[in-house]
MARRODO-509104 format. One record per residue (C-alpha): residue in three letters; z, y, x. Coordinates in Angstrom, 1 decimal. Each point is the difference from the previous one (the first is absolute). Layout:
BEGIN
R  res       Z       Y       X
R  ALA       Z       Y       X
...
# end
This chain:
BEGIN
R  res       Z       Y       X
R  UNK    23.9    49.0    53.6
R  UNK    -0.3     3.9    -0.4
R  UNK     0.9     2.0    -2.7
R  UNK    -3.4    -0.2    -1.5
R  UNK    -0.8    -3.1     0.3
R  UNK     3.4    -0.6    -1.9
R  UNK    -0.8     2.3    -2.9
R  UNK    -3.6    -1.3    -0.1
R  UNK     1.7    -3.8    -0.8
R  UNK     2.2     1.0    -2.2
R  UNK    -2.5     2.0    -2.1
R  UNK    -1.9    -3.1     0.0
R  UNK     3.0    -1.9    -1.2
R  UNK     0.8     2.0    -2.7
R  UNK    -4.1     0.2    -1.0
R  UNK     0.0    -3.7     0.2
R  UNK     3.1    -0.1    -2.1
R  UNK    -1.3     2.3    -2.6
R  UNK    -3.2    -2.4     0.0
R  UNK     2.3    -2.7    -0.9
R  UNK     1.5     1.5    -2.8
R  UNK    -2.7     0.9    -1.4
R  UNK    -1.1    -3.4    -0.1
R  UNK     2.8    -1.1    -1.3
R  UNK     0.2     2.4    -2.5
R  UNK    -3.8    -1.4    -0.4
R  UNK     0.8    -3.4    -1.0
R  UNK     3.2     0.5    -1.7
R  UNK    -2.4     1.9    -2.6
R  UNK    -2.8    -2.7    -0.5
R  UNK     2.9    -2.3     0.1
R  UNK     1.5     2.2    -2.8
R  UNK    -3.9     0.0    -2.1
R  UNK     0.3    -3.5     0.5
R  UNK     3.1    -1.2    -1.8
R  UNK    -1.1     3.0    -2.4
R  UNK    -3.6    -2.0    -0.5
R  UNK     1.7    -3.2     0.1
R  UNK     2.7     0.9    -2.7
R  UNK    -3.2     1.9    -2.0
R  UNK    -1.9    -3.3     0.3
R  UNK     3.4    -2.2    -1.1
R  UNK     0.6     2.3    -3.0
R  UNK    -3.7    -0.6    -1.4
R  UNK    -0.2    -3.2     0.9
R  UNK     3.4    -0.4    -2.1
R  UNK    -1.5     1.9    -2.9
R  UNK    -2.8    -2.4    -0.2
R  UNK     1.6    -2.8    -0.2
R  UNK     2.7     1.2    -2.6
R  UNK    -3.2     1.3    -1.9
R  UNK    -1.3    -3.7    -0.1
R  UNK     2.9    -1.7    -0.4
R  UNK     0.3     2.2    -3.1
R  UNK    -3.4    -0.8    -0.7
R  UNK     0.4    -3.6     0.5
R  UNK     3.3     0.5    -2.4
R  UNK    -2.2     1.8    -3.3
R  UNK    -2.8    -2.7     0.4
R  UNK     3.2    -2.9     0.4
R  UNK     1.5     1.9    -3.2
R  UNK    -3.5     0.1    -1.7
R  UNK    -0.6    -3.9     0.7
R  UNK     3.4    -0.3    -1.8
R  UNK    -0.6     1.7    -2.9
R  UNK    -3.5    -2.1    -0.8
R  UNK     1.4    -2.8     0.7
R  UNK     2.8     0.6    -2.6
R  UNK    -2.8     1.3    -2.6
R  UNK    -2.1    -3.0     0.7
R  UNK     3.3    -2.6    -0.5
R  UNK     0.9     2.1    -3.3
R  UNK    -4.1    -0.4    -1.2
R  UNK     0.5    -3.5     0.8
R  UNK     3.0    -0.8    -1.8
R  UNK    -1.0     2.2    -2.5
R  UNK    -3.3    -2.3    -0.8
R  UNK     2.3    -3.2     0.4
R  UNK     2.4     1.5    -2.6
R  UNK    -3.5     1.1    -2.2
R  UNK    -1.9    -3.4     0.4
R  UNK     3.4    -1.9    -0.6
R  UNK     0.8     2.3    -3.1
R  UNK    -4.0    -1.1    -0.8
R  UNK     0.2    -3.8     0.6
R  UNK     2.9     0.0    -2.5
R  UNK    -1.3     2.0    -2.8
R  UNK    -2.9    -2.3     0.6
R  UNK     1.9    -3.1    -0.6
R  UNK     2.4     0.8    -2.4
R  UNK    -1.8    -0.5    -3.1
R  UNK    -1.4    -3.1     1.4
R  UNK     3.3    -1.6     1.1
R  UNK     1.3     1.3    -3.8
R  UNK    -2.8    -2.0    -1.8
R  UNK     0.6    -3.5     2.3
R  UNK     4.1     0.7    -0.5
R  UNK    -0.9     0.0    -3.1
R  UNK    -2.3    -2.2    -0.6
R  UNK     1.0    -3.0     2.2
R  UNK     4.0     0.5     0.8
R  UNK     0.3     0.9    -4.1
R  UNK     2.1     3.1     1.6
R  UNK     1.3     2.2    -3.1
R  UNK     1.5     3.3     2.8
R  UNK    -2.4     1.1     2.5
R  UNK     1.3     2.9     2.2
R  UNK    -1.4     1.6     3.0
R  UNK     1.2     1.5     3.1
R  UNK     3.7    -0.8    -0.8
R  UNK     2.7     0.8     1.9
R  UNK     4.1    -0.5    -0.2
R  UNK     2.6     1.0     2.4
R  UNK     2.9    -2.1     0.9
R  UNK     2.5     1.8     2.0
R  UNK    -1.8     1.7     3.0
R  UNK    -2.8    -3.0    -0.3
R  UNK    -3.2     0.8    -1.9
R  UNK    -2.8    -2.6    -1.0
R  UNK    -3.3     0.9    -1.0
R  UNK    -2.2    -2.4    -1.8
R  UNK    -3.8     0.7    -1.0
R  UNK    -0.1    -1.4    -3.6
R  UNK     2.7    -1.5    -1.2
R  UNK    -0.5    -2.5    -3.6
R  UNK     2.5    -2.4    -1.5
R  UNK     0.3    -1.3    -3.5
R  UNK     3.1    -1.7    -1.3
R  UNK    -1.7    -1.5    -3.0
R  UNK    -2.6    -3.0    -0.2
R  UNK    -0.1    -0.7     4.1
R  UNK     2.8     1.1     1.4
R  UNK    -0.8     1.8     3.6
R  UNK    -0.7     2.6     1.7
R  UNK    -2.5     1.3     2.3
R  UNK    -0.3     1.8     3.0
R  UNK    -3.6     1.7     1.0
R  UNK    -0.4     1.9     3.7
R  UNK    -3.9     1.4     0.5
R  UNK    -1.1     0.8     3.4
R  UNK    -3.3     1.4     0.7
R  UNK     0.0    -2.7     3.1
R  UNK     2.1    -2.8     0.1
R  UNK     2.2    -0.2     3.1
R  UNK     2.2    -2.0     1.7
R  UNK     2.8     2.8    -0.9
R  UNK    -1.0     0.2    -3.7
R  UNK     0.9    -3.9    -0.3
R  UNK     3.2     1.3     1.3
R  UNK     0.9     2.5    -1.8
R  UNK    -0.5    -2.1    -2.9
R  UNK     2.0    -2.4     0.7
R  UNK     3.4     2.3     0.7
R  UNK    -0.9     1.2    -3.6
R  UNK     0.4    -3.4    -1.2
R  UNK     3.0    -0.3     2.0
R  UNK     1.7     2.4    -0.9
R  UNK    -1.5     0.2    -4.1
R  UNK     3.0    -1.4    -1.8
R  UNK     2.2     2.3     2.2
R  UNK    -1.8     3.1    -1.2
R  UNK    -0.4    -1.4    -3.6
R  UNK     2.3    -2.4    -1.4
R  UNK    -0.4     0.1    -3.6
R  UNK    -3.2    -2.5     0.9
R  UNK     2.0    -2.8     1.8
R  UNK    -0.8    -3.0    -1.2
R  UNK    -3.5     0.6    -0.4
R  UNK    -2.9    -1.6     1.9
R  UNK    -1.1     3.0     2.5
R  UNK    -3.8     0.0     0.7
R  UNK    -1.6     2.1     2.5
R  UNK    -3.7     1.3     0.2
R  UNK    -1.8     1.5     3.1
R  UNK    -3.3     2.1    -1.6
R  UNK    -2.0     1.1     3.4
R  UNK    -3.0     1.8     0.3
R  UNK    -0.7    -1.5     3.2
R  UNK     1.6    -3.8     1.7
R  UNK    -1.0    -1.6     3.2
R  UNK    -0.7    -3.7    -0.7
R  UNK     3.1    -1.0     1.8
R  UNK     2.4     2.0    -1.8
R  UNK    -1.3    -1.0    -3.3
R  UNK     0.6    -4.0     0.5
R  UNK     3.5     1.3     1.6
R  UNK     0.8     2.0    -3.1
R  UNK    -1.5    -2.8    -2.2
R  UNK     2.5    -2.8     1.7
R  UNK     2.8     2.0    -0.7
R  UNK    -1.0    -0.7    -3.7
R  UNK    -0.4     4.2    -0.5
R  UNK    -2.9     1.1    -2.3
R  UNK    -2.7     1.2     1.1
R  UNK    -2.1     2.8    -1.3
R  UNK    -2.9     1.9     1.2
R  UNK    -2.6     2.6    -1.1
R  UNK    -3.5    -1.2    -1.5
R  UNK    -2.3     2.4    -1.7
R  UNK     2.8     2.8    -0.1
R  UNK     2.3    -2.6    -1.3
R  UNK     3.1    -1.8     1.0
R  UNK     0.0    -3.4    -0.3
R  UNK     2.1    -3.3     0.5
R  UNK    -1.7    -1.8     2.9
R  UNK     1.8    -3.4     0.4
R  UNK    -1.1    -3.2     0.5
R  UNK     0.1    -3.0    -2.4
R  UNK     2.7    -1.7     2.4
R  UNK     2.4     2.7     0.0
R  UNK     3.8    -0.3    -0.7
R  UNK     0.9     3.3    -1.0
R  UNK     4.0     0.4     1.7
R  UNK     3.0     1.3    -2.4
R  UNK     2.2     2.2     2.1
R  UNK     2.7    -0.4    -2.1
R  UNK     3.7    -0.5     0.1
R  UNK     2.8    -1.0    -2.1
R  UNK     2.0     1.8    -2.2
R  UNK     3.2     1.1     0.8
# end
């Protein structure tokens, strides 16, 4: 190989080199744009989602919020028809406490404490003259299997909360706006009175066969 032959290959060597390196240098930069693109793509794809996910967390906290509202509306108009039902019947229930249980004290909404234990009873009427007794009245806008039992742990626990009336016969009076058929015969058996509304009245509804139950205990 002469000289020039020799300098002629290595001056294609190096050109060849330098071709390299510039390719290199070539695909190291779109390599570079990519990961740049890439990471661009990442960060607004990130940015979405955290923008929904906030979304999705106001529209989560919104639903929330109505559904509190609505459940406060609703117990609300429980608490207002309730509060309604028993203005309704008190002066009903007054007259047939009255009337037919000769009751001489007629008290509603009474309440008494007994250590940490509270009882709440609807009306509350006893006389301790003529017929000695008292009697217990719970009004429910619908009678329900819970109602019956939240009567009876009033009765239960009556002479516990109110000893001055053991002794007496204990009487107890369910006066419903509304009673499935069932409910009422169950009621009925237990010898409870029954009364229900008629012409924006409450009324006794019992029938002719009923054996009205005394609750009571003996004094101690």
């Amino acid at each position: 190989m002469t000289d020039e032959e020799l300098r002629e290959m290595v001056a294609g060597l190096a050109v060849s080199q330098a071709e390299t390196g510039r390719l290199s240098q070539e695909l190291a930069d779109k390599a570079e744009r990519r990961h740049a693109e890439t990471e661009e793509l990442f960060r607004k794809f990130q940015q979405e989602a955290d923008g929904r996910q906030q979304e999705a967390d106001r529209r989560q906290a919104e639903t929330d919020r109505q559904l509190r509202a609505l459940s406060d509306n609703i117990g609300g108009l429980n608490n207002k028809f309730g509060s309604f039902t028993e203005a309704l019947a008190f002066p009903s229930m007054e007259k047939v406490l009255t009337e037919e249980f000769e009751m001489e004290f007629i008290d509603p909404d009474v309440r008494r404490r007994r250590g940490r234990n509270w009882i709440q009873i609807d009306v509350l009427a006893h006389s301790n003259t003529g017929r000695n007794a008292v009697v217990v009245v719970e009004i429910k806008s619908r009678l329900r299997e819970d109602g019956i039992d939240q009567l009876h742990k009033i009765l239960e626990e009556f002479f516990d909360f109110f000893p001055e009336h053991r002794g007496k016969e204990l009487f107890a009076i369910l006066a419903v706006v509304e009673s499935p058929e069932d409910l009422r015969s169950k009621v009925l058996g237990e010898g409870i009175y029954l009364a229900q509304i008629s012409d924006h009245v409450f009324q006794l509804e019992v029938p002719k066969d009923f054996e009205p139950r005394s609750f009571s205990m003996p004094t101690t």
